[in-house]
C-alpha positions as CSV (number, residue, x, y, z in Angstrom):
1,X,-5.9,13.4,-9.1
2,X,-5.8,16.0,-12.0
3,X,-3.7,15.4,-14.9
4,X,-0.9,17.5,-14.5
5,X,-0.6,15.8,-10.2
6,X,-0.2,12.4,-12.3
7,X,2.1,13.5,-15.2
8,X,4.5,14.9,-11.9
9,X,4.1,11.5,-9.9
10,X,4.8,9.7,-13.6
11,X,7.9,11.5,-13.9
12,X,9.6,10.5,-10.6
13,X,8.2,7.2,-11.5
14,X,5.0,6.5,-9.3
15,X,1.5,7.0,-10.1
16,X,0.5,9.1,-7.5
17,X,1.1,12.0,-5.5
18,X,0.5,10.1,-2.2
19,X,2.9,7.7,-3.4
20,X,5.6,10.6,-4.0
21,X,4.7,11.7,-0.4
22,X,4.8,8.5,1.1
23,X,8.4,8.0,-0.7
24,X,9.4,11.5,0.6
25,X,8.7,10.3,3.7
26,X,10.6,7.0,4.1
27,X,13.3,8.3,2.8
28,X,13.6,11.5,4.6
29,X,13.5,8.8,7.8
30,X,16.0,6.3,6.2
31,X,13.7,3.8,6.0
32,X,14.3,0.8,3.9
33,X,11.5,-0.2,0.9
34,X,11.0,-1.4,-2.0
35,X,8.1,0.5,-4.8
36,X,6.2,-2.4,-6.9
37,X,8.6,-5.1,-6.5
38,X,7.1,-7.7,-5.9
39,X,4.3,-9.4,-7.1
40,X,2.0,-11.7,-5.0
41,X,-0.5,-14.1,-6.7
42,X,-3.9,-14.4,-6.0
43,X,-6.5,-16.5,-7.3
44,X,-10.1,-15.3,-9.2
45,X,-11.1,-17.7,-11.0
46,X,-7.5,-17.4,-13.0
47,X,-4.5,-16.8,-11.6
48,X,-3.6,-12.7,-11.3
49,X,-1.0,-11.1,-9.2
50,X,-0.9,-7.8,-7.2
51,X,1.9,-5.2,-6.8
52,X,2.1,-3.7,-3.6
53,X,3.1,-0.2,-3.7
54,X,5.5,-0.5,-0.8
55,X,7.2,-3.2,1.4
56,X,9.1,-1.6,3.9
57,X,12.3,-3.2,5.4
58,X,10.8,-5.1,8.5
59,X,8.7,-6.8,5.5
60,X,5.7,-4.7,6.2
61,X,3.6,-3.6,2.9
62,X,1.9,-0.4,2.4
63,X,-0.8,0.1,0.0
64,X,-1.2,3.6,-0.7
65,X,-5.0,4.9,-1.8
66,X,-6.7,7.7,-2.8
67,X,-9.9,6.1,-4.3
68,X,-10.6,2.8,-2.5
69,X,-12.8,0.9,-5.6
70,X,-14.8,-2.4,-4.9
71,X,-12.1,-4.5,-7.0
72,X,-9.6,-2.9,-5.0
73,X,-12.0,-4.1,-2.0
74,X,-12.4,-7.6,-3.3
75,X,-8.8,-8.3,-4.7
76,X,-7.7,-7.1,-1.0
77,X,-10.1,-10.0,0.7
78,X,-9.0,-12.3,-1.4
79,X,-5.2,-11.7,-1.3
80,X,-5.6,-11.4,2.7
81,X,-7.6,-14.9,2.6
82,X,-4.8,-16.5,0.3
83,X,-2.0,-14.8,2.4
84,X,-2.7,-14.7,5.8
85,X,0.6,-14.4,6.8
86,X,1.4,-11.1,4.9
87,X,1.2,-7.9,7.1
88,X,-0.1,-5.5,4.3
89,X,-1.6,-2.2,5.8
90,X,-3.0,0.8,3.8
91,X,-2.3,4.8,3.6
92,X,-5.5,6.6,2.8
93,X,-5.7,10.2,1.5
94,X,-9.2,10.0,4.0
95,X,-10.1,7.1,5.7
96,X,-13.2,9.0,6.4
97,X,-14.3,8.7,2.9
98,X,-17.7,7.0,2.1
99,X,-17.3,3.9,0.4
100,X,-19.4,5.1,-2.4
101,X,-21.4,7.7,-3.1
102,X,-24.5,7.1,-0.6
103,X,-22.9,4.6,1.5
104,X,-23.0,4.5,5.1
105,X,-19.6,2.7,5.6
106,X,-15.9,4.3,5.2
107,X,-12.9,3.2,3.8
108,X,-11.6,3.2,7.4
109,X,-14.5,1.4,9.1
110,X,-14.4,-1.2,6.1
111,X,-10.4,-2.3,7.6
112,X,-11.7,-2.2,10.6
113,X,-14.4,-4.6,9.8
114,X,-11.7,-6.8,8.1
115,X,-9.0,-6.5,10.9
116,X,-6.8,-4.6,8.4
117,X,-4.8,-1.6,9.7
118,X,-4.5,1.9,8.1
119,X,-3.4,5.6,8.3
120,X,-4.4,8.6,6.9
121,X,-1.6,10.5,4.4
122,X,1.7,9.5,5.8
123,X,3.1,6.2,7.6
124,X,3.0,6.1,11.5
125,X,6.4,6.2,13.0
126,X,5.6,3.3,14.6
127,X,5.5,1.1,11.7
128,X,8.5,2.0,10.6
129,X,10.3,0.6,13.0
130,X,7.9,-2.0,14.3
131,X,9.4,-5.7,14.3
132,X,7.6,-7.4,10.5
133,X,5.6,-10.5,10.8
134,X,6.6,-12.5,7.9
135,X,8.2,-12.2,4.9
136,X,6.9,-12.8,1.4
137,X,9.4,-15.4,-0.2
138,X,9.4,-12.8,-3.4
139,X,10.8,-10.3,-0.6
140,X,13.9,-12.4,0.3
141,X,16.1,-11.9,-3.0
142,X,14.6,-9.0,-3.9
143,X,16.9,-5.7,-3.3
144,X,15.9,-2.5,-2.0
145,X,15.0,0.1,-4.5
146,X,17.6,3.6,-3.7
147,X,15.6,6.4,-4.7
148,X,17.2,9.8,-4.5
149,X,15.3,12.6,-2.3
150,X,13.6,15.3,-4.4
């Protein structure tokens, strides 16, 4: 993303211009979410915590992504291994990208490897609406976030 993509996504207050999309899109569907609400801690070696981008109503969590880096790789396995109960799927700008420049792999063949589900650019209807697994206990008292269309 260019500079002037994430100075617009800034000033609606996300970081990306997936992000925007993906909010555009939830709300144009009355969809219930919540933007980096939540955090859910993980463990490294010391203790971190991770913001999900979105947690949709059913208790679902979308991670959106445009660049798919090995930390992001690695905190995701770990954060999967630590919360096996969280249902946390991502939106790629291309699945199809290589996982690095020479690689074989893709972002989309590297959640299938790891049993995680994904999408490319927008949310698949039927997640939406698709009964949620579990519920983080940091989702329970934590209200949804009304964002105005733009």
């Amino acid at each position: 993303m260019n500079g002037k993509q994430f100075s617009a996504a800034m000033k609606h207050g996300f970081r990306s211009g997936l992000e925007v999309r993906t909010k555009d899109y939830l709300v144009e569907r009355s969809i219930k979410f919540k933007y980096e609400e939540i955090k859910i801690e993980w463990e490294d070696l010391m203790y971190r915590t991770y913001t999900p981008d979105f947690v949709l109503g059913n208790g679902i969590i979308i991670e959106t992504k445009g660049l798919f880096s090995a930390d992001d790789r690695r905190k995701h396995l770990a954060v999967k291994a630590q919360h096996p109960k969280l249902d946390i799927r991502f939106v790629f700008t291309s699945s199809k990208r290589k996982l690095s420049k020479g690689a074989k792999s893709t972002y989309g063949q590297w959640c299938n490897k790891h049993g995680i589900q994904f999408h490319d650019r927008i949310i698949p209807e039927d997640w939406l609406y698709e009964k949620g697994k579990d519920m983080h206990p940091a989702l329970i008292h934590c209200p949804y976030k009304k964002v105005k269309r733009s």
